[in-house]
Every structure is written in C-alpha cells, then in structure tokens.
C-alpha positions in Angstrom: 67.1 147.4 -92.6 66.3 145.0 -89.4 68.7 144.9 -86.8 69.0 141.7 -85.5 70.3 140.9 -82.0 68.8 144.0 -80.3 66.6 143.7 -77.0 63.2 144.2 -77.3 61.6 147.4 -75.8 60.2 147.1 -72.5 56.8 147.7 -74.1 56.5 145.3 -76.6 57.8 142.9 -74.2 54.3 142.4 -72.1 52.6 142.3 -75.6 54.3 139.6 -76.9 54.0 137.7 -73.6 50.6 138.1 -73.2 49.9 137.2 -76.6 51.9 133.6 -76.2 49.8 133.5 -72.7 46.6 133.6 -74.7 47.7 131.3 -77.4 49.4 128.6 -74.8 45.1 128.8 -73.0 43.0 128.7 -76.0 45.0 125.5 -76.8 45.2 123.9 -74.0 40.8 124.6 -73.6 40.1 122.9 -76.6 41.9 119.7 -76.1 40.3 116.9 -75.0 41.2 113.6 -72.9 41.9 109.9 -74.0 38.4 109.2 -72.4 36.1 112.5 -73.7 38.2 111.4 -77.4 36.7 107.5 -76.9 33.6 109.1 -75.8 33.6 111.2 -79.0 34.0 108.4 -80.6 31.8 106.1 -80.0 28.6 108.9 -79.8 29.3 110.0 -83.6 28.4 106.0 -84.4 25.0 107.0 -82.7 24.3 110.2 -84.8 21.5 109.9 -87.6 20.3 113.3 -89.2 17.1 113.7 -91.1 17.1 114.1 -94.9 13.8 115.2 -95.5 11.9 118.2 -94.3 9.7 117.5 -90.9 8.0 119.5 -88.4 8.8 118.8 -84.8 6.7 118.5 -81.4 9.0 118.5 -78.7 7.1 115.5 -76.0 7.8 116.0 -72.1 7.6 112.2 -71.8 10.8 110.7 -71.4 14.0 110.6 -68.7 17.5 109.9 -69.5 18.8 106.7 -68.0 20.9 106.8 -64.7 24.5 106.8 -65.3 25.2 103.7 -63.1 22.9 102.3 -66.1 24.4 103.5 -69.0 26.4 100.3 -69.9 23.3 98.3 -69.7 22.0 100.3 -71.9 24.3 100.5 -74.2 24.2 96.8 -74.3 21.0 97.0 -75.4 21.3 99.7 -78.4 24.2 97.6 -79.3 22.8 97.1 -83.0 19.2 99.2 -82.9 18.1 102.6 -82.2 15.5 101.4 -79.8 14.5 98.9 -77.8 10.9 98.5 -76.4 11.1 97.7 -72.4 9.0 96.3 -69.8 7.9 98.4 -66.8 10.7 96.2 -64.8 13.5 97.1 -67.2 12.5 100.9 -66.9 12.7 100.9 -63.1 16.2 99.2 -63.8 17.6 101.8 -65.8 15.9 104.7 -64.1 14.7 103.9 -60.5 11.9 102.3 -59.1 8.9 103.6 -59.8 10.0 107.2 -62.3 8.0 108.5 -64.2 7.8 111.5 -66.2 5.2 114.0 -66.7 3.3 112.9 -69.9 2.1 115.1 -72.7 -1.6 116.7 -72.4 -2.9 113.7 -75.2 -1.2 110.7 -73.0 -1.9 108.5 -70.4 0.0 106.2 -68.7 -2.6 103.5 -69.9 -1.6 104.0 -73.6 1.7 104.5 -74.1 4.9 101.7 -74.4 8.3 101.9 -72.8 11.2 102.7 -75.7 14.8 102.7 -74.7 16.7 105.0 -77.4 19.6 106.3 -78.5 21.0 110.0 -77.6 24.0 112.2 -77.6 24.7 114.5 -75.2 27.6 116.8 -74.5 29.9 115.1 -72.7 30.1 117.7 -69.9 26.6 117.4 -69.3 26.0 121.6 -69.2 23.2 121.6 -72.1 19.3 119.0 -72.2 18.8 116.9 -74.5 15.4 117.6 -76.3 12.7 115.0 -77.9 10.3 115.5 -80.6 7.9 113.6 -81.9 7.1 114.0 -85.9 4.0 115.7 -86.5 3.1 113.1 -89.4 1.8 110.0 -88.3 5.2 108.2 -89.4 5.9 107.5 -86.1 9.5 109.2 -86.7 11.4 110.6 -83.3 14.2 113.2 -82.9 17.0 113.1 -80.0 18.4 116.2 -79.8 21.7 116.9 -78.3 24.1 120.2 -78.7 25.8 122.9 -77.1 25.6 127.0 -77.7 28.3 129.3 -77.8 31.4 127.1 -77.4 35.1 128.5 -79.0 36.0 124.7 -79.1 34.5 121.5 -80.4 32.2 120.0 -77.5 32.8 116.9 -76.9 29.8 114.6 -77.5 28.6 111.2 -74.9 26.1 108.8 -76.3 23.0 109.6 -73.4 20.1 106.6 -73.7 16.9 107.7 -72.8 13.5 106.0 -71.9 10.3 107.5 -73.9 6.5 106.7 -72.9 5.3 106.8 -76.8 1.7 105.4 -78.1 3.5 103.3 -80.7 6.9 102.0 -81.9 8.9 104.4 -83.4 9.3 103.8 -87.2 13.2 105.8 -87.3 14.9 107.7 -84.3 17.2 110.5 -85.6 19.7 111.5 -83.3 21.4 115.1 -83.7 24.1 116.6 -81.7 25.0 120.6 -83.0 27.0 123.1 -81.8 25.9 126.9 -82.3 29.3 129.3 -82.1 
C-alpha cells in the first residue's frame, strides 16, 4: 500500500533529477525560432519529389548563390523552378567572374546559365548535391538533407546557379533527414 507524504530516498533523488535534466534538453534542442519556423516554411513550398524511378549523375557544375543574394534570387524563383541567366546576372549572384569546375563532357562554350531552386538545412552543416538525369529528359535533382539528427532539421530554400547544355525540362528538389 503507497505511502504518500514520505521523502524520497537520497538515491532516487539524483535519478529523478537527472532524468527531468535530460527531458528539460532534449526539448529545448529540438525547438526552433520564429525565423528557422518562417524559414521552414517557406523551403517546404520549394520541395518537389520524383514519382518515377530515375538514375542519377551527380554534375560538379554549379555554386550556391551568395547569401547577400538570396533575396534576389528568390525574386526570381518567385513562380518557376528555374530561371536561365546571363553571364552578368551570374556574376551578380555569385561574384564576379566564379566559376565552377565543369564535368569531364562540358565546356564553358556549351553550356547555359540556370538559376534554380534548392533547400538546404538551415544551419548550413550538410552540401547540397545535383544530379543530372541519365535519360535525355533533361530532368535535374537538388538535393538537400541532414544525417543523424534526434530532431527535425530545419530546412532554408538555397538557389543555386548550374552550367547545363540545355534547359531543364523539371527540377526536383528533395530535402531528407537520415536518423
């Protein structure tokens, strides 16, 4: 029969206090700001999986845009999933005169500028990765995830110029977490 109103032995009383410790830091970890929830936000409108199966080839090609640019290009992805630029508007959003290593079968010669969308974690610790499709669909893949988190990682939308030989036909854009 329980006894209520007794004190609780001095060993269990570390237990339980370490146990409300533990609780009171995996909650607070796993809450997010006002701005990382708006962030959040605003990246899962960018997010496009693939329904069909596809094979992948990750290209070297591309750079993300500098934050200070990240507005503008937001702008432009306002209401499409790319946007082709000129060589002016790439050294806008990435610097004067960047340019990324190209893939063995490129050239500078043949390939166009495409602004796209991307999502990225928002604490900027994991790449984004880009893949062309191996069909001549001209489909693309952004990429975007964390690995081993306990709590949800909060996503950013991340724009990204690509040097591609043709417009793409759909981007997909994918942000996963691996626990």
């Amino acid at each position: 029969m329980p006894v209520y109103g007794k004190k609780l032995s001095a060993t269990k009383t570390p237990q339980i206090a370490a146990f409300v410790f533990l609780c009171v830091t995996m909650a607070g970890c796993c809450s997010l700001s006002k701005e990382e929830k708006q962030k959040n936000q605003a990246a899962k409108l960018w997010l496009r999986d693939w329904t069909t199966e596809y094979a992948w080839k990750e290209t070297r090609a591309w750079k993300m845009v500098n934050k200070p640019q990240v507005a503008a290009a937001e702008g432009l992805l306002r209401d499409v999933s790319f946007v082709k630029l000129t060589d002016k508007q790439a050294d806008e959003l990435l610097g004067a005169g960047i340019r990324p290593p190209l893939d063995a079968d490129q050239s500078y010669v043949e390939v166009q500028l495409y602004l796209l969308r991307g999502v990225g974690d928002a604490r900027e610790r994991f790449p984004l990765e880009i893949s062309t499709s191996t069909k001549a669909d001209g489909n693309i893949w952004v990429g975007g995830g964390a690995i081993n988190s306990t709590c949800d990682e909060p996503m950013e939308r991340r724009p990204v110029v690509v040097w591609l030989p043709k417009a793409p036909n759909i981007v997909y854009v994918t942000f996963s977490t691996a626990r």
